[in-house]
VODOZA-234451 format. One line per 8 residues: their letters; for each residue x, y, z of C-alpha. Coordinates in nm, 3 decimals, m for minus. Example, Ala and Ser with C-alpha at 12.3 -4.5 7.8 and 13.67 -1.06 7.14 Angstrom:
<atoms>
as) 1.230/m0.450/0.780 | 1.367/m0.106/0.714
</atoms>
This chain:
<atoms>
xxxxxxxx) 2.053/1.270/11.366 | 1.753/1.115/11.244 | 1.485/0.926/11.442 | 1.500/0.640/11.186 | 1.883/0.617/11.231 | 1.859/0.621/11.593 | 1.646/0.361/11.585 | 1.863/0.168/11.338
xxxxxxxx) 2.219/0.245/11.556 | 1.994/0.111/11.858 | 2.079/m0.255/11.707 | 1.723/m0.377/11.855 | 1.751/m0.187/12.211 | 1.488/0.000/12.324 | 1.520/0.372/12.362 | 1.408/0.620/12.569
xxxxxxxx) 1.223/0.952/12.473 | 1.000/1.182/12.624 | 0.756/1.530/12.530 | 0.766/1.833/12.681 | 0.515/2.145/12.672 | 0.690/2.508/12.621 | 0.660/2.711/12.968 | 0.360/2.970/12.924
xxxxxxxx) 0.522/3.312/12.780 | 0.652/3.533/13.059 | 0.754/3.227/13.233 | 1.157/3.148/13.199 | 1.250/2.845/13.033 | 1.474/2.697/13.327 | 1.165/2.560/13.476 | 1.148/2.331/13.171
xxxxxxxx) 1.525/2.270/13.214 | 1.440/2.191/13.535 | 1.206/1.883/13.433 | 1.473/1.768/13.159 | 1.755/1.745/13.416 | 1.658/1.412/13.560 | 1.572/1.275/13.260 | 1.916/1.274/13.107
xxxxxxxx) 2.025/1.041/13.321 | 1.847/0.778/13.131 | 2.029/0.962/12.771 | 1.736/0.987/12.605 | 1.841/1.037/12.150 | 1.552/1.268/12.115 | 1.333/1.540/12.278 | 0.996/1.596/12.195
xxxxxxxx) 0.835/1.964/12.192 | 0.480/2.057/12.140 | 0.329/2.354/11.958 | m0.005/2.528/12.046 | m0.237/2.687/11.811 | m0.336/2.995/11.882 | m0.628/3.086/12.072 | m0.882/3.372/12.134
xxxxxxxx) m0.860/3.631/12.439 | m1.106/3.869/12.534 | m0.985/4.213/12.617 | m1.230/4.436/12.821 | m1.239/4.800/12.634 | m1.369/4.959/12.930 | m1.689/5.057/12.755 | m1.903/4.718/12.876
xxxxxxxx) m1.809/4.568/12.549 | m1.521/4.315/12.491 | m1.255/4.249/12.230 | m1.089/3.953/12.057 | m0.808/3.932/12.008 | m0.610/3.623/11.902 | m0.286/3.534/12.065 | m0.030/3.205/12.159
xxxxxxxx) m0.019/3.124/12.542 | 0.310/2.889/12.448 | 0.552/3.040/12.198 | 0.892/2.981/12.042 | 0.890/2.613/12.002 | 1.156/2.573/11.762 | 1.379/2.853/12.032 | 1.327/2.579/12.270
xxxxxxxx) 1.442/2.302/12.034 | 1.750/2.477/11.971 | 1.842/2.553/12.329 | 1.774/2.211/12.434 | 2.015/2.090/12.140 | 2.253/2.322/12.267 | 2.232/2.275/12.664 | 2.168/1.858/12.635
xxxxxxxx) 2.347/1.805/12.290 | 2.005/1.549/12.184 | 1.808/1.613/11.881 | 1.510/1.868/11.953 | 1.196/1.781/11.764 | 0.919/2.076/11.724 | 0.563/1.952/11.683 | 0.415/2.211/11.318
xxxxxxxx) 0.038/2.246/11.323 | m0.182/2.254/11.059 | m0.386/2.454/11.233 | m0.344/2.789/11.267 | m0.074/2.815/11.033 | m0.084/2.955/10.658 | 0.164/2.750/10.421 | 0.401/3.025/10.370
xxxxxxxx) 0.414/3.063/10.794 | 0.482/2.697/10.833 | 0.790/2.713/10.508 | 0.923/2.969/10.754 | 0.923/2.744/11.026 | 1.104/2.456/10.850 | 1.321/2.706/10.703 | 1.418/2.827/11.061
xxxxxxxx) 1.452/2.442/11.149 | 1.687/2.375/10.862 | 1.894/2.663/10.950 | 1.943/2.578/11.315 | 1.996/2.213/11.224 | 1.682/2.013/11.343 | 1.702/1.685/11.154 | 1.338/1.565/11.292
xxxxxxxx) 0.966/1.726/11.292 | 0.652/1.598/11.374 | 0.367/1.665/11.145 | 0.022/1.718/11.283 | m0.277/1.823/11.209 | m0.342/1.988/11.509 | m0.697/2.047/11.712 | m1.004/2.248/11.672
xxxxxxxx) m1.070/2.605/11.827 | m1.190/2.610/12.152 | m1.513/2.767/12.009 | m1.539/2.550/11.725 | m1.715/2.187/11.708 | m1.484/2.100/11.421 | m1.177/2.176/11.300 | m1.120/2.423/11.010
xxxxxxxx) m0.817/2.520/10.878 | m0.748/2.920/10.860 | m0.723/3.059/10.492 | m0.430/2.946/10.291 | m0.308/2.680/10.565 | m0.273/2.269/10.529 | m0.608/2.106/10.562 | m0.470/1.702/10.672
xxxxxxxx) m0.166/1.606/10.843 | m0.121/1.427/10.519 | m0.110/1.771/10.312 | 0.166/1.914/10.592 | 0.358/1.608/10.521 | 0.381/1.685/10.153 | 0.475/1.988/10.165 | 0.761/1.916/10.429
xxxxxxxx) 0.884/1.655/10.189 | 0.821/1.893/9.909 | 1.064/2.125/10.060 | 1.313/1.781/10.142 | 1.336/1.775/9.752 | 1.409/2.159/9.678 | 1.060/2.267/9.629 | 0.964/2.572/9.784
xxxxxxxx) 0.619/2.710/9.766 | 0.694/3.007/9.565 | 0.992/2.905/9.325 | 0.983/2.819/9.005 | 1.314/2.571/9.026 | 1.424/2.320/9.254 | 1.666/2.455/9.498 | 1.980/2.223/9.487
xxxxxxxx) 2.086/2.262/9.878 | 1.738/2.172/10.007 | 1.651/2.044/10.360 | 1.602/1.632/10.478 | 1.385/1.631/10.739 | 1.270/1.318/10.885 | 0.898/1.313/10.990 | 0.718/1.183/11.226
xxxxxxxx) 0.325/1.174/11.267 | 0.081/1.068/11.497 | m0.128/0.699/11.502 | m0.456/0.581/11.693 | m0.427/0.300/11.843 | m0.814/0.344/11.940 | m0.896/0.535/11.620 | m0.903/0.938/11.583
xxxxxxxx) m1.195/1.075/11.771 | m1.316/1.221/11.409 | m1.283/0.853/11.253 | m1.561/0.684/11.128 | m1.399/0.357/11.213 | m1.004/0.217/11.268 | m0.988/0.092/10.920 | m1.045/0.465/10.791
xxxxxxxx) m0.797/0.591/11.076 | m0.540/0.347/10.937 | m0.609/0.437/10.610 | m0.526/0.819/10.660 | m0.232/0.708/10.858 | m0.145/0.520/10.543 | m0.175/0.809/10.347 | 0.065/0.994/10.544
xxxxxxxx) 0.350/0.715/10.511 | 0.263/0.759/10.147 | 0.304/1.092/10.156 | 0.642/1.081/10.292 | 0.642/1.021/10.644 | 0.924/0.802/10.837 | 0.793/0.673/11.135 | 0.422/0.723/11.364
xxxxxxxx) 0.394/0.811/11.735 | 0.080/0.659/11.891 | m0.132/0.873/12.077 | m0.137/0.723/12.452 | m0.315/0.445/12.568 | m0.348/0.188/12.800 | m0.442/m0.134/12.685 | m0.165/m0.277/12.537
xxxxxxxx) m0.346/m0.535/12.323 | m0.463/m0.255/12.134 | m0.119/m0.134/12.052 | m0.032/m0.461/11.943 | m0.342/m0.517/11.698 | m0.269/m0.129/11.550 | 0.080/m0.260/11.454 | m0.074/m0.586/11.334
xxxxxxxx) m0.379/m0.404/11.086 | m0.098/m0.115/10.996 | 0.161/m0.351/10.922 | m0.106/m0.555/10.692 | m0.195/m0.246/10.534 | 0.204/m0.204/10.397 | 0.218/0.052/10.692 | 0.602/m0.042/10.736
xxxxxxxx) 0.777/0.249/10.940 | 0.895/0.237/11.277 | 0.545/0.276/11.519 | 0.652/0.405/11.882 | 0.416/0.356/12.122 | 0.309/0.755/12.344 | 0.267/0.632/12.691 | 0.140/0.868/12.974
xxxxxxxx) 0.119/0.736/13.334 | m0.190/0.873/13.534 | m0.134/1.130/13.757 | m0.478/1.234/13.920 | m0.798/1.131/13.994 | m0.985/1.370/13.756 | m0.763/1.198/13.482 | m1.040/0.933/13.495
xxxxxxxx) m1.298/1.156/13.304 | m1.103/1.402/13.144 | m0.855/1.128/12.941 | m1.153/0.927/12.802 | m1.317/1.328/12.727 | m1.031/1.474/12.577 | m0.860/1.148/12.376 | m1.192/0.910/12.325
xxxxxxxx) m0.990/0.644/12.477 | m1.036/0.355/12.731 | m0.895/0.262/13.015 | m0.899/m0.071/13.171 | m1.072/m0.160/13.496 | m0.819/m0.245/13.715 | m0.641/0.100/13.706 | m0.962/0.283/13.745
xxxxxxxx) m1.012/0.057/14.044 | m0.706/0.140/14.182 | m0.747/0.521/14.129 | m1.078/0.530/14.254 | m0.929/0.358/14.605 | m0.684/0.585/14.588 | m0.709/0.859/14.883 | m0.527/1.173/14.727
xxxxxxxx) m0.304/1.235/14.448 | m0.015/1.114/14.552 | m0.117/0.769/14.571 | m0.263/0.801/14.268 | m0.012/0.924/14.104 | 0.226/0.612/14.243 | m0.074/0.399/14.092 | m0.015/0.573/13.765
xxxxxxxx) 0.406/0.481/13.777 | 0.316/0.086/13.866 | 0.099/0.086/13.589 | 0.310/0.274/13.375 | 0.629/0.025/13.443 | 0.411/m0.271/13.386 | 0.256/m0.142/13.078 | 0.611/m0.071/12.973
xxxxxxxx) 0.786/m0.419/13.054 | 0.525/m0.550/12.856 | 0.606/m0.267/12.537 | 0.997/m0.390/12.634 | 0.882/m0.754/12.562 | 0.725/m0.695/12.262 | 1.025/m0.547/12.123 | 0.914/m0.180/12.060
xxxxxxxx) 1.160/0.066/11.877 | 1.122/0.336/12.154 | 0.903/0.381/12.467 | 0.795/0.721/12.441 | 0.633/0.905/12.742 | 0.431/1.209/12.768 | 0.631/1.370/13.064 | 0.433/1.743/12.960
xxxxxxxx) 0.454/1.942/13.263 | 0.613/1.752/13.526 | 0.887/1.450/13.501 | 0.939/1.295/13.881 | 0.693/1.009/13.764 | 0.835/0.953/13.405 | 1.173/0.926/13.630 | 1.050/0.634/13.844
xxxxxx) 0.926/0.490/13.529 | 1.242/0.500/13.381 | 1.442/0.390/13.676 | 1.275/0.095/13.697 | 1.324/0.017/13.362 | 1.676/0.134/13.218
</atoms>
């Protein structure tokens, strides 16, 4: 089922959804089963599952000289979608890149998707290299999240890359995309930001994911300028409680976002991770009661490698 009709059968009730990461490769996917499990309980409609881009490896040759080589430290996305369709019976959604991806390598993807009967993906541009200070899409692939977007709903109408007619039993995916609350890092400014997300919708897009945050006002005033802007699809809020202390630099780093005062206060009191990890779940719950108020279509949390705090989270709300 769709996102968009989940949302719809919902009748105004506020679901429950969470993201997972794929387990390294050589690593067996019941640990990830094993950080679904407790999540069921609160019947999530949807599962989220990221993709990486690939990334460079150096090989040593022996000789004093080293080779690269390029390879993907978390494969077989879409696998994972379908077994977790299979084992939990809840719609799978794989995260396609931009980057790193030709065209013709991401109509194979969706292709795969449509056979195995994923009605959602999630359409992202995707990040830099590691080694690069911007990001650059490889030869023949989608430039903008926008671009990926058309040609997912390019191939929702019958048109494939390399045909000349329309296929009649084409594929409906719904897609999803990501929104900054706070503005993408690259922005120049949150009115550009929302004008690119804008674009997307445009382009064929049914509802935006935020990336997280913490401030909740600045949720609300996103949905306020995007919703001014004819930005009219569903906007779920991304939501990831703090779980150490070195989240404190590495989350404003990595995302160019802000967190408030108080909860770096209460982090920086904290004396180990474990009480700072049980000052990321009070936050979390209170930031989400708040969400629950407001009347959000789902609350949506980044669970990625572990799931005992999204639990609490979701215990105390569902």
């Amino acid at each position: 089922m769709k996102v968009t009709d989940h949302i719809k059968n919902a009748n105004g009730k506020t679901l429950f959804s969470f993201e997972v990461i794929p387990p390294k490769k050589g690593k067996n996917i019941q640990d990830l089963y094993n950080n679904i499990d407790p999540l069921m309980e609160f019947k999530p409609p949807f599962i989220d599952v990221t993709t990486s881009r690939e990334e460079y490896v150096y090989i040593d040759k022996g000789n004093g000289l080293l080779d690269k080589r390029i390879t993907r430290m978390r494969p077989g996305t879409v696998g994972i979608c379908a077994s977790i369709m299979h084992k939990y019976q809840v719609d799978a959604i794989p995260h396609l890149l931009c980057g790193g991806f030709t065209k013709e390598e991401t109509e194979y993807v969706l292709v795969d998707c449509h056979y195995l009967g994923l009605d959602n993906v999630m359409a992202l541009r995707g990040d830099s290299m590691k080694d690069e200070p911007y990001f650059k899409p490889i030869k023949g692939g989608n430039a903008f999240a926008s671009d990926l977007v058309q040609q997912i709903a390019d191939l929702n109408r019958g048109k494939y890359l390399h045909d000349d007619v329309e296929v009649e039993h084409n594929s409906d995916f719904c897609i999803g995309v990501a929104g900054y609350p706070e503005k993408h890092m690259e922005a120049p400014s949150l009115l550009t930001d929302l004008k690119r997300l804008k674009a997307k919708v445009d382009a064929g897009a049914d509802y935006v994911v935020t990336q997280m945050f913490f401030d909740n006002k600045k949720y609300f005033e996103f949905v306020e300028k995007a919703r001014e802007m004819g930005i009219n699809v569903p906007i779920i809020p991304g939501i990831k409680p703090i779980a150490v202390k070195r989240h404190l630099q590495l989350l404003p780093q990595v995302f160019k976002i802000d967190l408030p005062q108080d909860l770096i206060d209460a982090v920086e009191d904290c004396k180990d991770n474990k009480a700072v990890r049980q000052v990321g779940i009070e936050f979390a719950i209170q930031q989400s009661k708040e969400l629950l108020d407001f009347g959000v279509p789902v609350l949506h949390y980044y669970s990625m490698g572990k799931s005992d705090n999204v639990h609490a989270i979701a215990k105390a709300l569902f």
